[in-house]
Structures are given as structure tokens and as C-alpha cells.
C-alpha positions in Angstrom: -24.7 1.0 74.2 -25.4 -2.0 71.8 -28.5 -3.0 70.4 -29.7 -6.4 68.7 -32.5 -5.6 66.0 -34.1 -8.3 64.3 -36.4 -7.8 61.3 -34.6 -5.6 59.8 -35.8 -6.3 56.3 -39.2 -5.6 57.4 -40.7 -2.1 58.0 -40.3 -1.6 62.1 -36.7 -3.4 62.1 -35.3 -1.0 59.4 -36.7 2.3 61.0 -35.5 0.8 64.3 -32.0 0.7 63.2 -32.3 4.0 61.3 -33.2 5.5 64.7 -30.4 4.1 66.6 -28.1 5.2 64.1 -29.0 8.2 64.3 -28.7 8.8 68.1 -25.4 6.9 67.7 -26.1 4.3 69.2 -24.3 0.8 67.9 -26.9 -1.7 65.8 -26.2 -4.9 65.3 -28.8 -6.0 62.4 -29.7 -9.7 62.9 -30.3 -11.6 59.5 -32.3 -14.8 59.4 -28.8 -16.1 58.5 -27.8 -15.4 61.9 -31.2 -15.4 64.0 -33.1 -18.6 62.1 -36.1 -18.0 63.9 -37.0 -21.8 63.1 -34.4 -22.7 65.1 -34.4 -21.0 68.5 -31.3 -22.5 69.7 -29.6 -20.5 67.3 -31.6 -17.2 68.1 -29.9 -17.5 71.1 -26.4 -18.8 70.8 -26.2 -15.7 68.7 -27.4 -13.5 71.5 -25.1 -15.6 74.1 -22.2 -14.1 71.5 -23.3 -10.5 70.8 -24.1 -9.8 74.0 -26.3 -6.9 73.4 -27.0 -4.7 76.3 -30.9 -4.8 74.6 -32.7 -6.4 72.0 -35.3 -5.0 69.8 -37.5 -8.0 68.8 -39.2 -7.2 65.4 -39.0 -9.9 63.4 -42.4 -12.2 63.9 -44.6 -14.9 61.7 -47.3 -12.4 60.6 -49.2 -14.3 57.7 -52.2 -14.3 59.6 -54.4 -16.1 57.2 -51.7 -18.6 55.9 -51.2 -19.5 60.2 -54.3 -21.3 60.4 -53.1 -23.3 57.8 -49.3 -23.0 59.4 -50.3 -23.3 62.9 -47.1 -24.9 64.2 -44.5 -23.0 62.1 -46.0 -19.9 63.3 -46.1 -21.2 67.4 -42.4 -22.1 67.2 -41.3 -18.6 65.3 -43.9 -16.5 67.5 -43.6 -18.5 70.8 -41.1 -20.9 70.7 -38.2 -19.1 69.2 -39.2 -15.7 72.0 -39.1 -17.9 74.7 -35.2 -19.1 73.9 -34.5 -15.5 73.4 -35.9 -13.8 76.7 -33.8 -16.5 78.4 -30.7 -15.5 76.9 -31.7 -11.8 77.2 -32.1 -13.0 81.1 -28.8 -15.0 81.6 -26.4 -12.3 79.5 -28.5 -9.3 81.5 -29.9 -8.1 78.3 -33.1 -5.8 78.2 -35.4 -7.6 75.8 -38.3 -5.4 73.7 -40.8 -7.9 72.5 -43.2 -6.6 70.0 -46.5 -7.9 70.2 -50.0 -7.0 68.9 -53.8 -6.0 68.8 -54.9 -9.4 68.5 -53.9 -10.9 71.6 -57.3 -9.6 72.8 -60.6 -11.1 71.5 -61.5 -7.8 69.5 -64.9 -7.4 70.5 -67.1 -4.2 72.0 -66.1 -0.3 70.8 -63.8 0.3 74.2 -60.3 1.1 73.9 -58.3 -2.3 75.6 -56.1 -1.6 78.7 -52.8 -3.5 79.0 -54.3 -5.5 81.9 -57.5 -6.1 80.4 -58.4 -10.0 79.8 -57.0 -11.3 76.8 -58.3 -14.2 74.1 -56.8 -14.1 70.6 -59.8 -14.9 68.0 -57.1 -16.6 65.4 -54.2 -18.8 65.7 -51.6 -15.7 64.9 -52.9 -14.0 68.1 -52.3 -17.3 70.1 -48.7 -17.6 69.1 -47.9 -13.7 69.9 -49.7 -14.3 73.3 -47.9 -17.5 74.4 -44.5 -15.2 73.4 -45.6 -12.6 75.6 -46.4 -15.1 78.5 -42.6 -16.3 77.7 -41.3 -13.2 77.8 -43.1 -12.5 81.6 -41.6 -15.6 82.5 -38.1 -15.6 81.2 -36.8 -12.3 81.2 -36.8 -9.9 84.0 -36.0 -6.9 82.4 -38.6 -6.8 79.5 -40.7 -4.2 77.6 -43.6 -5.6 75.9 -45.2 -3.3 73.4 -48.7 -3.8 71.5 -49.1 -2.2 68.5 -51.8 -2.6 65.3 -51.8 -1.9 61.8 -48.5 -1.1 60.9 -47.3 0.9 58.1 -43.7 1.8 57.1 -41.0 2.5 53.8 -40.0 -0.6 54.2 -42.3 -2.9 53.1 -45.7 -3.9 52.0 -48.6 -2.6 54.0 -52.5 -1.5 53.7 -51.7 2.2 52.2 -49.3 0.9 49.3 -52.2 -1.5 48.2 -54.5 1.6 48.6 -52.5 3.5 46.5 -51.7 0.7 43.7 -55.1 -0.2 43.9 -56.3 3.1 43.0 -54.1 3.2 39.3 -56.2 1.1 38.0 -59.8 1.2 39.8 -62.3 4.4 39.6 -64.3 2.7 42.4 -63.5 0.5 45.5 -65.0 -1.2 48.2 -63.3 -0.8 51.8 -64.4 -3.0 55.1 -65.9 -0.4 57.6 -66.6 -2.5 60.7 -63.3 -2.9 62.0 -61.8 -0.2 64.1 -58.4 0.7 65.4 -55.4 2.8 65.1 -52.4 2.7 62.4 -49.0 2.6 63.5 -46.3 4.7 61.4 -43.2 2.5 62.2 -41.3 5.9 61.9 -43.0 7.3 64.9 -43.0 3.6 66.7 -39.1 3.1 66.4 -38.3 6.8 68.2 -40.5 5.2 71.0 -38.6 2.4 71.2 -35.5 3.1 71.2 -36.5 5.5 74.0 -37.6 2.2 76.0 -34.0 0.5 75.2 -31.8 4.1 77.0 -34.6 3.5 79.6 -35.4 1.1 83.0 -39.0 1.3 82.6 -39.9 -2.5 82.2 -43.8 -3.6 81.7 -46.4 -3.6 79.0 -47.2 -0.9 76.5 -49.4 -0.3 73.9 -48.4 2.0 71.6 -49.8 3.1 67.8 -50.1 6.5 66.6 -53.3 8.5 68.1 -56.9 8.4 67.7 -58.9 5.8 65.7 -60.4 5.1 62.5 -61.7 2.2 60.6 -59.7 0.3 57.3 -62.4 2.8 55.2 -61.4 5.8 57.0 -58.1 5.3 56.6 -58.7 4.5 52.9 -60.7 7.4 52.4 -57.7 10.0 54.5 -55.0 8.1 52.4 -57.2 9.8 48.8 -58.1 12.8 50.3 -54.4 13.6 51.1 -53.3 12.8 47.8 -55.9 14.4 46.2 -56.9 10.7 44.2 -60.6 11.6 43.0 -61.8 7.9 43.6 -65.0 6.1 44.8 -64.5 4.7 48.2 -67.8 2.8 49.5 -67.7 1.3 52.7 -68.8 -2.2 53.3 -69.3 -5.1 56.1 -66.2 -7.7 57.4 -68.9 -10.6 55.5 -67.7 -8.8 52.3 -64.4 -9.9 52.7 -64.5 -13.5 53.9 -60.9 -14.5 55.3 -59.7 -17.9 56.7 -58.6 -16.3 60.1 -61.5 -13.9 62.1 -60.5 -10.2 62.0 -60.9 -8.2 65.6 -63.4 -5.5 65.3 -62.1 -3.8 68.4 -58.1 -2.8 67.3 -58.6 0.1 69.7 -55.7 0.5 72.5 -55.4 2.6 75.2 -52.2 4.5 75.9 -52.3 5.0 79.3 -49.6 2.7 80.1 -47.4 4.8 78.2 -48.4 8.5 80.2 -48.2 6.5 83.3 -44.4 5.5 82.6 -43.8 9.6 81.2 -43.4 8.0 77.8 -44.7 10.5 75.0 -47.1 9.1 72.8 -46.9 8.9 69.3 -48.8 11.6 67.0 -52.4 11.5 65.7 -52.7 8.9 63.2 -54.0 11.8 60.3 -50.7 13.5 60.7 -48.3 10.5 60.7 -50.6 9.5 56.7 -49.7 12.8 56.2 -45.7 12.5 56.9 -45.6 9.0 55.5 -47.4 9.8 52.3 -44.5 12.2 52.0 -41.5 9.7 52.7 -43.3 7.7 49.6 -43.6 10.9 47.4 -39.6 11.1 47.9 -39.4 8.1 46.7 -41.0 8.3 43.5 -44.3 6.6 44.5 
């Protein structure tokens, strides 16, 4: 079996490929050399020549404030750019694993969101990662798409790593309280996925690690773990203006993922736990 990864240099593409490695399983690693995903004629000429028997789609715009600004730029890399690669997943026979997000719903209430449940992104970043779902549906039969929230791997920058920098040099902070979902430890996420890719099981999935907490309570796990003796006061959204609106509901329901006899991934307090590790092997 071969499998296309894009995103590698981000945190869910290099775990991705660390998996399939390990399962022995051939990775081809996509650079933005190869896959400009400002140019989606190029995404998929290069697809049309690797011919991939799947393709693990990581690679997105995600500057979610910067793509109100951006608004076009993040349509063709989100939408634009998916929709020439589910039809050349379609016409080489490729399975294609798009990865989409929390956001495409409108965030609201304290329920966790089914995968058929109505939609209605609240900023323009949720927009563009719906319209690449709907060309995903439309273009590629044998597709996977799979939500996930609040991501947070070795590879990157991400919400703990700021925590913990943040905490050097601060005896107090401030954390927003009112938004509430579940983190995704990309380690956990990429085992799933490449589960998906060996398997027939096409649809739409939601899948972050289990259980649910708010940005303060993960804050607050993330010290208590490392044993950081820091203030941690929770506060409102309206304490934090930002240019694109924040869901307040991040919360997803896994069903999707029993119903298909996919496992889901651990409780969120044990994959901190396990990722705070990988970082203390790493010096930080």
C-alpha cells in the first residue's frame, strides 16, 4: 500500500507518516514544492503521477483570524484546491481522508454535535473547510471525512507550548473559560487514521481524544501535571476580543466512529499526560 500525506511539516502530517512507517506501510511526504496548494492543478497532476492507493489530506489554511482578512486565499487552499484533489483521488481510484474541523458547525448550545447534525460555520475559516467537505461528497466516492478540534502535537506550535512558555515568565494568567470542547493529541489521531486508509469504511467521522474540557481546564490539567505552581483565573470569550467569532460548543460526538467499530481515541487527561512526556524528551 501507498499513501500520499500532505502537511507533513505540520503536527498531524508528521505523526501521520511516523505511523505509516511504522506499520510499514510506503509514505510519500508531499511538500508544498510538489502539492502548491495555491495552485490546485498542480495538487492534482501530482496525484495523477503518484498514484497513491489513499491520501491523507493534512495540510489546510488554518490562520483563522488572519482568513477574515484572507478570505479568498483561504477558499482556494481549503475548498478550491480539495475539490481538484478528490477528483483526482476519484479518477486514479484513490481513497481520499479529508481532514476537516469543529467549526463547520455554528458552535452554539452545551450538546455534543453529531456528524449529521445541521452545520453553519460562524467565521470565514469554517466556511472554506465546509465547502471542502461538500467537494469532497461530491467528487470522490470513496472518501473519509474526519472532524477533529484543538489539535496538539511535537510538531508544531499549539495551545499547551504557549501554556508552558507562557508560564516562564508569568506567576499569574488569565485563561478563556466559556468555550468548550475536546483536544486532539495528533499522536492518538494519526493511529486512527491510518486505520481508516487499510480500511473500506467511507463516511464522516468525528474524532478527538475523549471527554471535554474548556481552554482553562486544559490550562489548568497542563500545570497540575507538570507540577508549575501558577495562578490560572478563568475568564469570559469578551476578554479576549478576536477578529474571527470562536464556537462555544467544540464538543463532538463519537458515535460515528463506534458505529463503523472504529476505537476511539483515549481520554483527553491521559493523552496531556503522554504528550507532556514526548516534550520532556525533548528537552522542553
Amino acid at each position: 500500500m501507498k499513501v500520499l500525506v500532505t502537511g507533513v511539516s505540520g503536527q498531524l502530517g508528521f505523526d501521520v507518516v511516523r505511523v505509516l512507517q511504522r506499520r510499514g506501510i510506503e509514505a510519500i511526504s508531499a511538500s508544498r514544492k510538489e502539492m502548491p496548494l495555491t495552485e490546485p492543478l498542480k495538487c492534482a497532476s501530482f496525484i495523477r503521477e503518484t498514484k497513491p492507493d489513499a491520501v491523507i489530506h493534512c495540510a489546510a489554511y488554518t490562520a483563522v483570524d488572519k482568513a477574515e482578512d484572507e478570505q479568498e486565499l483561504c477558499r482556494l487552499i481549503n475548498a478550491e484546491s480539495v475539490k481538484s484533489i478528490a477528483e483526482a483521488c476519484d479518477e486514479t481510484g484513490a481513497k481520499l481522508i479529508y481532514i476537516s474541523t469543529d467549526y463547520v458547525f455554528p458552535g452554539t448550545g452545551d450538546s455534543f454535535y453529531s456528524v449529521d447534525d445541521k452545520t453553519g460555520p460562524c467565521n470565514a475559516y469554517g466556511r472554506s473547510k465546509l465547502e471542502g467537505e461538500e467537494a469532497v461528497r461530491k467528487a470522490a466516492a470513496r472518501h473519509f471525512i474526519v472532524r477533529i478540534s484543538w489539535v496538539f502535537g511535537i510538531n508544531g506550535k499549539n495551545f499547551i507550548r504557549t501554556m508552558l512558555s507562557l508560564a516562564k515568565n508569568h506567576d499569574a494568567l488569565t485563561v478563556v473559560d466559556d468555550q468548550v470542547g475536546s483536544p486532539t493529541y495528533t499522536k492518538d489521531l494519526a493511529e486512527l487514521l491510518c486505520d481508516m486508509a487499510e480500511s473500506e469504511k467511507y463516511g464522516t467521522y468525528h474524532a478527538t481524544n475523549e471527554g471535554e474540557c474548556s481552554w482553562y481546564g486544559l490550562a489548568s490539567e497542563v500545570f497540575r501535571i507538570r507540577g508549575i505552581d501558577i495562578k490560572v483565573s478563568p475568564v469570559p470569550s469578551s476578554a479576549y476580543p478576536t477578529k474571527a467569532v470562536r464556537p462555544h460548543n467544540s464538543r463532538l460526538s463519537k458515535e460515528s466512529l463506534d458505529a463503523a467499530g472504529f476505537r476511539r481515541l483515549p481520554d483527553w487527561k491521559d493523552a496531556v499526560r503522554r504528550y507532556l512526556d514526548e516534550l520532556s524528551a525533548k528537552g522542553e
